[in-house]
N, C-alpha and C positions, 0 to 999 in steps of 0.2 A: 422480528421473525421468530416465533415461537415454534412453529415445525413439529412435526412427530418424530420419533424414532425411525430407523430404516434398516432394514435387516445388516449386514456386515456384507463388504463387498466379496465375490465369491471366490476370489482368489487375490494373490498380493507378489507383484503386482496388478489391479486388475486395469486392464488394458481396454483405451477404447480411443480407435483410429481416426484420425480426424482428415477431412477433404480437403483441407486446403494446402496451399505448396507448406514445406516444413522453413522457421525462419533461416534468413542466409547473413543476418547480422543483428543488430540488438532493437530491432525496431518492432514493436508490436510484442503482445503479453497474453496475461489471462487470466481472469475474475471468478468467481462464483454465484448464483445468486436462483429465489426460486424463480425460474420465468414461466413455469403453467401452473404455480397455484396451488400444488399439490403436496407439498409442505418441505419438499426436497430439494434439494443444493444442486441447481444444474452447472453446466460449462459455456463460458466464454472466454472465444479464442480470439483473436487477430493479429494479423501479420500484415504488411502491405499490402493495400487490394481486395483486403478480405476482412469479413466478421464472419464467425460459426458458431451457433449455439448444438448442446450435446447436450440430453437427458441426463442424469446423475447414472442411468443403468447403460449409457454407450449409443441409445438410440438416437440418430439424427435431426434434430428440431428444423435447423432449417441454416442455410452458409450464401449470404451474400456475396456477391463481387461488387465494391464500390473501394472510392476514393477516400477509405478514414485515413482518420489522420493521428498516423505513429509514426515516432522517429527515430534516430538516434541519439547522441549527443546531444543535449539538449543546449549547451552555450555556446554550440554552432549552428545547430538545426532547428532549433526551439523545440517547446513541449511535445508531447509528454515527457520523453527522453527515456534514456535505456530500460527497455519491458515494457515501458508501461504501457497499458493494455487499452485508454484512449476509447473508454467506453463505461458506462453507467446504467444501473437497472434498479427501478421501483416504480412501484405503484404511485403516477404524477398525478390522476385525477379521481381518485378515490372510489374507481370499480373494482376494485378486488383483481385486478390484475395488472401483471407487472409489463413497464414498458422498459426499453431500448433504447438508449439514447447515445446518439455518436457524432463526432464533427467529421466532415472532409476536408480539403485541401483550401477547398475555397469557404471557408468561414459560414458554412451552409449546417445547420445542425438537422439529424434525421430521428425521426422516433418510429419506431417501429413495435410491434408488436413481439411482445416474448414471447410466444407459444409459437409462432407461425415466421415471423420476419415480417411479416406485410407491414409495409411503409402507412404511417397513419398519417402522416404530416412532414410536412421541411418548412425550413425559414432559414433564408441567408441574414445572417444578421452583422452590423456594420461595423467597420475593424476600427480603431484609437489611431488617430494620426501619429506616425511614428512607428507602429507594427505592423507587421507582414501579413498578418491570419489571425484569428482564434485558433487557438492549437491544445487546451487544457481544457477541460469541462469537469465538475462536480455538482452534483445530486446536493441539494440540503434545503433546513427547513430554516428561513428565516422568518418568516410572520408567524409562525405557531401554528402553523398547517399541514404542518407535514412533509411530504416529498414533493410541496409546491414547486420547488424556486431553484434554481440553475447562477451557479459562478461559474462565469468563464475568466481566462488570465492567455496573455498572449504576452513575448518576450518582442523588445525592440528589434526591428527589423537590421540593423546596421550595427557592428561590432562584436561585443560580448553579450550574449544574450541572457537577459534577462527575466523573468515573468513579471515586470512592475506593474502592468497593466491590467486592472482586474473590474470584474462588475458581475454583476446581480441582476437577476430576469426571473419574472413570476410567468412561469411555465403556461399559462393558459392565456395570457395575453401574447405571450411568443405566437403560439397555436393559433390568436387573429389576425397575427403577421403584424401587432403592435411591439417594434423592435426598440424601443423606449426601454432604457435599463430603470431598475429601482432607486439606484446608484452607481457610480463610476469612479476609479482612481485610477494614478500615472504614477505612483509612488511607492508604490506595494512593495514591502524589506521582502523579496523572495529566495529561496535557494538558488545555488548557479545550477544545479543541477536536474532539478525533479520540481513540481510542482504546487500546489498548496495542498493545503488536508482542510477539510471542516469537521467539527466536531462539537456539539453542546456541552461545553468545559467549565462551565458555571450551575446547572443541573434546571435553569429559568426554562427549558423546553426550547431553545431556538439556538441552532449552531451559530459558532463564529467561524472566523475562516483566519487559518495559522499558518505561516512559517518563518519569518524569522520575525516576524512583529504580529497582533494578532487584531483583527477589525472584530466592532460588534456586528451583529446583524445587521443593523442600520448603516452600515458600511463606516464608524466613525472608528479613528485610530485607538484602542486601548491599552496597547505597551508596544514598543519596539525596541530592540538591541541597541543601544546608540553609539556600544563601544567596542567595534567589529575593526576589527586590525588586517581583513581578509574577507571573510566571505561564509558564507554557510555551507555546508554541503550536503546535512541530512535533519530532518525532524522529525520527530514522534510525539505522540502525546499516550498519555498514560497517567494513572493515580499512581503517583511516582511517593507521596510523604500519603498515604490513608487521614491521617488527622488532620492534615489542612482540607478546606473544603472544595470540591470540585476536580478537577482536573489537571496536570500539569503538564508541558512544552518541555520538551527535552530535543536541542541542536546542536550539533556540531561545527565547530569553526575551523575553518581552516585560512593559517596564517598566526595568528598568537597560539592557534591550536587547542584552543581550552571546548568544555564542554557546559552548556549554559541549560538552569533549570527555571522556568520562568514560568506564572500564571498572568490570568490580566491586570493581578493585581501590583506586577513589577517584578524584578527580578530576583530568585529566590539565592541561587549563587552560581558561582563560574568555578570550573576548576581543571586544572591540566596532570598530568602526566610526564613531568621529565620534558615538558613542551613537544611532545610527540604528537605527533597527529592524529586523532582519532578516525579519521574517514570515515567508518563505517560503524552501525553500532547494532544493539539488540535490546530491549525494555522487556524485563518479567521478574517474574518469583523465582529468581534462580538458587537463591538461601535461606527455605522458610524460618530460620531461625532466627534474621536480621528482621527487623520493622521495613516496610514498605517494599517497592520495587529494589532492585537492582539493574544497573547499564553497565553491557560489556561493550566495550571498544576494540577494533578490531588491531590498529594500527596503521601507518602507511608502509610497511616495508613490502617490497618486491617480492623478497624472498624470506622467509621465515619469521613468519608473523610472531609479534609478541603483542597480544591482547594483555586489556586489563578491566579491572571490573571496579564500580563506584557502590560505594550504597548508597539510600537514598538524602545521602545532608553531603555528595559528592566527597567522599572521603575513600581513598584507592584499599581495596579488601584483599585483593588477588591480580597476581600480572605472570607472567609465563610463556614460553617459547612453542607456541604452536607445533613446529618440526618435532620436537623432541617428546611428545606424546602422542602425534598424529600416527597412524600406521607406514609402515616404512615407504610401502608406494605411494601414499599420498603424493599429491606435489606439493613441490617446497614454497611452490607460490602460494599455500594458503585456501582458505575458502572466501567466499563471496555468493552476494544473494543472503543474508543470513537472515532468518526469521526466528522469533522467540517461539516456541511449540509447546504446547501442554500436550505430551504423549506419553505417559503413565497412568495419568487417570490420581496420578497422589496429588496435585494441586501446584505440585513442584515443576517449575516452565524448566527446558532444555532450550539448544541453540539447534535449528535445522538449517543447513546451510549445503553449496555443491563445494566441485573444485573451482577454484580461480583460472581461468583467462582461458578454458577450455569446455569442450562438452563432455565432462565429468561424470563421476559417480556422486552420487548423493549420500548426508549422511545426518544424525542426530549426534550431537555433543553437548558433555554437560558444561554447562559456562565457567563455572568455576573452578575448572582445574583442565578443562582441555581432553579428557577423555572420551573418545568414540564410545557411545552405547551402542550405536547401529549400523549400519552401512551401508546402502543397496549399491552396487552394478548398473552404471547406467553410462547414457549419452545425453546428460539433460543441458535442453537451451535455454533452457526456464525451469522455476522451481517458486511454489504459492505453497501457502501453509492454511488452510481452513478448518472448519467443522465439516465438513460432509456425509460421514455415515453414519452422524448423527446420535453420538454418546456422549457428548460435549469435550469429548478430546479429539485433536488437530491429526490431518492426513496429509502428508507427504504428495504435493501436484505436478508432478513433471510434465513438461514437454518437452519430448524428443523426437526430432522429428516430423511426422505426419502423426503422431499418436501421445495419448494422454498416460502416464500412467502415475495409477492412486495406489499409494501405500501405508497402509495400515497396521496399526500396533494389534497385532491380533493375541496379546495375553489378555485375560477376565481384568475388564474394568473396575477396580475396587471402590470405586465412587463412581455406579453407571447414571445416579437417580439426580443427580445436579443438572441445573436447568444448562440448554446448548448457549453454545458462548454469544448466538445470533439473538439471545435476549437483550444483549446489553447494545447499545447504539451507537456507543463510541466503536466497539470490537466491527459492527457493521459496515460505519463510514471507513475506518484506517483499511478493512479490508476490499473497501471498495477503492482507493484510491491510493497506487502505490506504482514505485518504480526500482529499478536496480540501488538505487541510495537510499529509499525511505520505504523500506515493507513494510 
């Protein structure tokens, strides 16, 4: 997505009201993407019962009522699980414009047109014995086609839920009602939490499909954790070390508690903290001084979190009590939702994150020492970190309520002329496909 530039939104928050009921618990989310073409980051919303697409400028595209499928908990109610938004947009058959793609209840997947809604097509397609529904769907390219090809993943129907069940569909045979997958597995290493990510993590032009183990394209196994004491809870991917080649997997365990760095090529290393639990975490440039990425982790306590941060050969740089740098009224419970943000414009990623277990105010913090740079006033139910106003630095997405609202770092960008971050493919997929544990 190369995109043009876009004037700056006109005020901050700027605010744009959306039709459908406001969420009443964690189910359903909201995306970014261009859906008319016009080289700008529109909105997509859903909540139960509803998708709504919004202009980049507040004007209305177009708000369904149907049957997608979001949920809550996801190892009780299966995918997507908390936020996640249960919806996907590109260009699947190469006219230059973007489609809509969603499941509902009944394993029935819908494509619709981004500019308008108008439904182009459905195909119920047929569930894995042993699961309930298709309930997770992701966009990717596995033949070197491009936005051909559709993974879907559905967790067992009966106990702890799972997504072990995963498979691959060339998009244009779906559309003949040929519901023949490419490939199919029952064994899928997935989070208990959130769903898979795709990502081209080898740079061969064709995603693989990640979460706690990672498939090729051709669906054939290339690494998996084999020595999990627990369970996953979050993954990322990221050029976590620049000089190894490609891309690296960064997850969280919970149960030994450790934080694991892995490519396809095996596992890079594991490492803990005091055997604290990491739950949640963040992937960026948060020390340009250090070589490579950096991961902050959040913690699991209740109440006054103590994060900590790894560099990129997992060796602990910084750890510190949240309460005790956060602003007084903060709550003590922390933040959550955390996203890495490039909002300065210097190259240097922050932490953007809400309050924890409430509809909070929003805020920018820098990872490595816990410091508020910014703050806003809110009631957000939700909170997305994108490119949108199109300088290649990240906006602040709330939803609260019945209304969107985008916030913007409105100082002079001292690096405006960098390409937006929707060049890179990776930054496209991970923002296409994310829930409360994996932004």
């Amino acid at each position: 997505m190369q995109g043009r530039s876009i004037p700056n939104y006109p005020s901050n928050p700027f605010v744009i009201k959306i039709e459908i009921p406001a969420p009443q618990d964690s189910a359903g989310g909201l995306i970014v993407a261009d859906l008319n073409a016009d080289g700008r980051m529109d909105y997509l919303v859903t909540v139960p019962g509803h998708v709504a697409a919004y202009r980049w400028d507040g004007q209305k595209l177009w708000v369904l009522k149907v049957d997608v499928r979001v949920g809550g908990s996801a190892e009780s109610e299966g995918l997507p699980g908390h936020h996640g938004a249960g919806v996907q947009a590109g260009d699947i058959d190469g006219d230059k414009r973007t489609e809509v793609l969603f499941l509902d209840n009944n394993s029935t997947l819908h494509v619709v047109a981004g500019g308008t809604g108008e439904t182009l097509w459905m195909v119920k397609i047929r569930v894995p014995e042993g699961a309930e529904r298709w309930e997770h769907l992701a966009l990717a390219n596995l033949r070197g086609k491009g936005d051909r090809d559709l993974v879907l993943q559905a967790t067992n129907a009966k106990g702890y839920r799972m997504g072990r069940y995963v498979a691959a569909f060339a998009l244009e045979s779906l559309r003949k009602g040929e519901v023949q997958p490419l490939w199919q597995v029952d064994n899928f290493l997935a989070c208990a939490h959130n769903g898979l990510r795709v990502a081209d993590i080898n740079g061969d032009g064709r995603d693989e499909i990640l979460s706690g183990c990672i498939l090729a394209p051709d669906g054939k196994e290339l690494f998996r954790l084999n020595d999990l004491r627990g369970h996953i809870d979050s993954v990322f991917i990221a050029d976590v070390q620049p000089d190894r080649k490609g891309m690296e997997v960064v997850a969280l365990e919970e149960g030994a508690n450790r934080v694991f760095l892995f490519n396809a090529e095996g596992l890079i290393w594991a490492a803990d903290h005091k055997r604290q639990e990491p739950q949640n975490a963040a992937i960026g440039r948060f020390d340009p001084m250090r070589k490579g990425l950096q991961i902050w982790c959040r913690s699991r306590y209740d109440t006054h979190q103590k994060p900590w941060v790894l560099d990129a050969d997992g060796k602990v740089i910084a750890d510190y009590e949240l309460s005790k740098v956060a602003p007084a009224d903060w709550t003590e419970k922390g933040i959550e939702v955390i996203h890495a943000i490039h909002w300065d414009g210097t190259g240097r990623q922050h932490l953007a994150a809400k309050e924890r277990h409430e509809s909070g105010d929003v805020a920018v913090i820098d990872a490595m020492t816990g410091r508020f740079i910014a703050r806003f006033p809110e009631h957000a139910d939700r909170l997305y970190v994108a490119d949108v106003a199109g300088d290649w630095r990240e906006e602040l997405i709330v939803l609260a309520g019945n209304e969107l609202h985008i916030y913007q770092n409105t100082a002079p960008n001292p690096n405006p002329n960098r390409p937006r971050l929707w060049t890179n493919p990776v930054y496209r997929r991970t923002k296409a496909v994310w829930n409360y544990y994996s932004p």
